[in-house]
C-alpha atoms as a printed R data frame, in Angstrom:
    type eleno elety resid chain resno       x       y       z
1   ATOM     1    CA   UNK     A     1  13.835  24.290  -2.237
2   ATOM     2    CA   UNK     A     2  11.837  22.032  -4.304
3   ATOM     3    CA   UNK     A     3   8.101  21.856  -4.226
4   ATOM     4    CA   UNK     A     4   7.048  17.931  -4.636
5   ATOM     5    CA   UNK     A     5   2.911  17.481  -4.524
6   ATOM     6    CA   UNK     A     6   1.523  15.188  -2.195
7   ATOM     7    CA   UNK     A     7  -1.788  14.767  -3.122
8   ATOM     8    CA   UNK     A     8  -2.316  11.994  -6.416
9   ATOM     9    CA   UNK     A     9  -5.814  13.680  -7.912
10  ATOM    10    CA   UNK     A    10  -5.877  10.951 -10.722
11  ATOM    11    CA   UNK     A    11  -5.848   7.887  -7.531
12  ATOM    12    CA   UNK     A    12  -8.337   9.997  -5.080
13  ATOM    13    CA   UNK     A    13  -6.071   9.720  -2.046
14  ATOM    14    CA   UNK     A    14  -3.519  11.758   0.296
15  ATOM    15    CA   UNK     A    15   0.074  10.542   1.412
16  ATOM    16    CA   UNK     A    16   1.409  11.612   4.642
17  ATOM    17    CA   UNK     A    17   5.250  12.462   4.836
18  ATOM    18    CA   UNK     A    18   5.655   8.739   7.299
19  ATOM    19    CA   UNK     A    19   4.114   7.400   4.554
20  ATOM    20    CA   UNK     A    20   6.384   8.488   2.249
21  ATOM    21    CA   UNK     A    21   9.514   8.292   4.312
22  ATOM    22    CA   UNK     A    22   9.152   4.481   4.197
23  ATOM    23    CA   UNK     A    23  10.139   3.856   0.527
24  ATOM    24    CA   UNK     A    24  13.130   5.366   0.891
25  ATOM    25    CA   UNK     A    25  14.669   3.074   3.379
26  ATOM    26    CA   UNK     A    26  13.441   0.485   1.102
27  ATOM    27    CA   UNK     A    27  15.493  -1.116  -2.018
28  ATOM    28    CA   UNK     A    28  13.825   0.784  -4.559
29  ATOM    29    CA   UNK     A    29  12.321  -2.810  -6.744
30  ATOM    30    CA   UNK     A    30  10.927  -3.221  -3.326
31  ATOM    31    CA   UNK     A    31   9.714  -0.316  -2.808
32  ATOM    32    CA   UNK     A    32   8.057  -0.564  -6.203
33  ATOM    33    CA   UNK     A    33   6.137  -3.453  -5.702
34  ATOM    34    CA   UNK     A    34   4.699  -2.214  -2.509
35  ATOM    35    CA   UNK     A    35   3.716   0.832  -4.339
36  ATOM    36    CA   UNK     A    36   2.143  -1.167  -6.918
37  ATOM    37    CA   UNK     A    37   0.044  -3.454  -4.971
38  ATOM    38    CA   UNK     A    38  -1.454  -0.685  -2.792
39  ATOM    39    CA   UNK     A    39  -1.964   1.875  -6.211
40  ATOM    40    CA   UNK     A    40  -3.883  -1.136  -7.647
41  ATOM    41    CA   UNK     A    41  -5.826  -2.668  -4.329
42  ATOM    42    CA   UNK     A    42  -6.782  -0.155  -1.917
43  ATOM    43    CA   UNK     A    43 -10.409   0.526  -1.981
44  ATOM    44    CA   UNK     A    44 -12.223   3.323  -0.666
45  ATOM    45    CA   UNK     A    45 -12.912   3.038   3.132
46  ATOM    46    CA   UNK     A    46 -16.018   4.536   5.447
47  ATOM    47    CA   UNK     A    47 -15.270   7.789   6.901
48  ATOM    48    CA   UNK     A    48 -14.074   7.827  10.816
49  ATOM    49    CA   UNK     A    49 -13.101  10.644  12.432
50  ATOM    50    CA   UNK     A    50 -11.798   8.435  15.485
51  ATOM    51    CA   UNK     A    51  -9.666   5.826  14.729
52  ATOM    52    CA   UNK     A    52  -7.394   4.999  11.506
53  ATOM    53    CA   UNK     A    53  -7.404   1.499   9.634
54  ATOM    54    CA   UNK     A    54  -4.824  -0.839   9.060
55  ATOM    55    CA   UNK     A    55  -4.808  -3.316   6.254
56  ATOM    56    CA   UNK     A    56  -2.327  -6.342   5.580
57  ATOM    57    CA   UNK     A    57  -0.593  -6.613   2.298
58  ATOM    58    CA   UNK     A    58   1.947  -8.918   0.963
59  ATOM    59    CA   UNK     A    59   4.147  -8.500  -2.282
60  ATOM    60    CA   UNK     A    60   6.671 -11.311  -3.615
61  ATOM    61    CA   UNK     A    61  10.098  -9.956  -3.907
62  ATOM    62    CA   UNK     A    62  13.125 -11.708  -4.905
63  ATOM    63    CA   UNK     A    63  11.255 -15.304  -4.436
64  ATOM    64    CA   UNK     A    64  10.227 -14.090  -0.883
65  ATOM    65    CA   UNK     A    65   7.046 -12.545   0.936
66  ATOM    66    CA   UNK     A    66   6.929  -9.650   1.998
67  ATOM    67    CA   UNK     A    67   4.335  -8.675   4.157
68  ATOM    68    CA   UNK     A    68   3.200  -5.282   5.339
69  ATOM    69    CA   UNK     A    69   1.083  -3.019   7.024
70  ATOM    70    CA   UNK     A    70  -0.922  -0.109   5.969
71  ATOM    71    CA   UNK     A    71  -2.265   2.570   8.383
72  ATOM    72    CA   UNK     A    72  -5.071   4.803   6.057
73  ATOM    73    CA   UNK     A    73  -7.843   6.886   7.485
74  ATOM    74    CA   UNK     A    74 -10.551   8.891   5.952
75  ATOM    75    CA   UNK     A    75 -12.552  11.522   7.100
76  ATOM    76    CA   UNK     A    76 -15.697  12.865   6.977
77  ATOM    77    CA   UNK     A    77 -15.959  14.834   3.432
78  ATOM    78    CA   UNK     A    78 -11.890  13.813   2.531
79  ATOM    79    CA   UNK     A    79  -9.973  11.426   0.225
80  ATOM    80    CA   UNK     A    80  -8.255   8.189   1.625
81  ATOM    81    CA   UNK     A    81  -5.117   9.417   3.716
82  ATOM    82    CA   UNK     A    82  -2.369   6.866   3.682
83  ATOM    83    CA   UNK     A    83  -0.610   7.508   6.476
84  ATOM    84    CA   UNK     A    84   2.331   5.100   7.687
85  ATOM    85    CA   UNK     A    85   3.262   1.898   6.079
86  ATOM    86    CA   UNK     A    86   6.000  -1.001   8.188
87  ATOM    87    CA   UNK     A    87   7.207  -4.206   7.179
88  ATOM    88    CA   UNK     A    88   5.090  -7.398   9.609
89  ATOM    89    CA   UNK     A    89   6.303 -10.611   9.927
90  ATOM    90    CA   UNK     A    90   4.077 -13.618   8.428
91  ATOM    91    CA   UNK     A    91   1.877 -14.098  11.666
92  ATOM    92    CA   UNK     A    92   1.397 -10.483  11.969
93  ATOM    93    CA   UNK     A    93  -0.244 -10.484   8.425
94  ATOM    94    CA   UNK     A    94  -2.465 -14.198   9.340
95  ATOM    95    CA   UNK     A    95  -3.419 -12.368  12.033
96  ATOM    96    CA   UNK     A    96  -4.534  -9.360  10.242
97  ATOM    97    CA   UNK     A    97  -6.325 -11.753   7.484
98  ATOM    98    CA   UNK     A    98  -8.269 -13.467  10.257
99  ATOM    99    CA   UNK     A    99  -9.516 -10.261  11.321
100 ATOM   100    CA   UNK     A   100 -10.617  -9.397   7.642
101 ATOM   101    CA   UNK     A   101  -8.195  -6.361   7.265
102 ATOM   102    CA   UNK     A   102  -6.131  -7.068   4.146
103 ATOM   103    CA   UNK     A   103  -5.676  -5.997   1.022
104 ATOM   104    CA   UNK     A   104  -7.848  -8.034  -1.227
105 ATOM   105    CA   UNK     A   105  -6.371  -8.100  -4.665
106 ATOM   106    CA   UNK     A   106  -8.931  -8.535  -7.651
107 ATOM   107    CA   UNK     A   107  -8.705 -10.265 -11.008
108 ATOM   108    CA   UNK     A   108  -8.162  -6.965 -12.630
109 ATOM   109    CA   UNK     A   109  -5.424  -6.106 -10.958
110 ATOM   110    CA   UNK     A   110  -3.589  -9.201 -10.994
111 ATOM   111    CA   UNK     A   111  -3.635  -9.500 -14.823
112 ATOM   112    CA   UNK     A   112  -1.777  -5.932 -14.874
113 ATOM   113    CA   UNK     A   113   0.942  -7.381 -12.614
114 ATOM   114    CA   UNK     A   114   1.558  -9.718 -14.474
115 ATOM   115    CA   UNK     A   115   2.458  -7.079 -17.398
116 ATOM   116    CA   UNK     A   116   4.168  -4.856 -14.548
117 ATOM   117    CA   UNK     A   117   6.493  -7.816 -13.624
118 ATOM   118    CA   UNK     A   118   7.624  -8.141 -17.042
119 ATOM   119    CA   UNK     A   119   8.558  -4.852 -17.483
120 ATOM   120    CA   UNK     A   120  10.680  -4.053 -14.369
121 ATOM   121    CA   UNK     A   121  11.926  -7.674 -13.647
122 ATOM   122    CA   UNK     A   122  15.728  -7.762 -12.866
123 ATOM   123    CA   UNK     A   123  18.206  -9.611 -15.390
């Protein structure tokens, strides 16, 4: 059997195996620019050892939106733990941006997608 880490050092967070799972029921350009988005946005959140966070996203893929939602906790003393990921419909994700819990992308990051879309765009 194959040992595959599950812990990114270089991004500071953790990745649960439901977390994980999720990509690969995904087509994999998808699953790429879900991957993206949250390895460039997520920010570091207070530590709670009671209840978990969930954060809106949405990616473009193949001229559409795609929205999602991210389940991440931290606790006390620990690294961000991502730990499940689904696909929400468009109200789900208003709904989650009225309640301030999205992903907020930044200028930064938004330049390197550009770069990133270049690169891995289909013909």
């Amino acid at each position: 059997m194959e040992y595959i880490p599950k812990f990114i050092k270089d991004k500071g967070y953790d990745m649960e195996e439901e977390f994980m799972d999720f990509f690969h029921e995904l087509d994999p350009y998808l699953a790429f620019c879900i991957a993206s988005h949250i390895d460039e946005n997520v920010v570091d959140i207070e530590p709670n050892e009671n209840i978990t966070t969930i954060l809106g996203g949405v990616v473009q893929h193949e001229g559409e939106a795609i929205c999602f939602a991210l389940e991440l906790m931290r606790l006390p003393g620990m690294v961000v733990n991502l730990t499940d990921l689904t696909l929400i419909s468009m109200d789900e994700y208003l709904d989650l941006i009225n309640l301030n819990s999205y992903i907020k992308s930044n200028e930064r990051s938004f330049k390197k997608k550009k770069n990133i879309k270049t690169l891995y765009s289909r013909p």
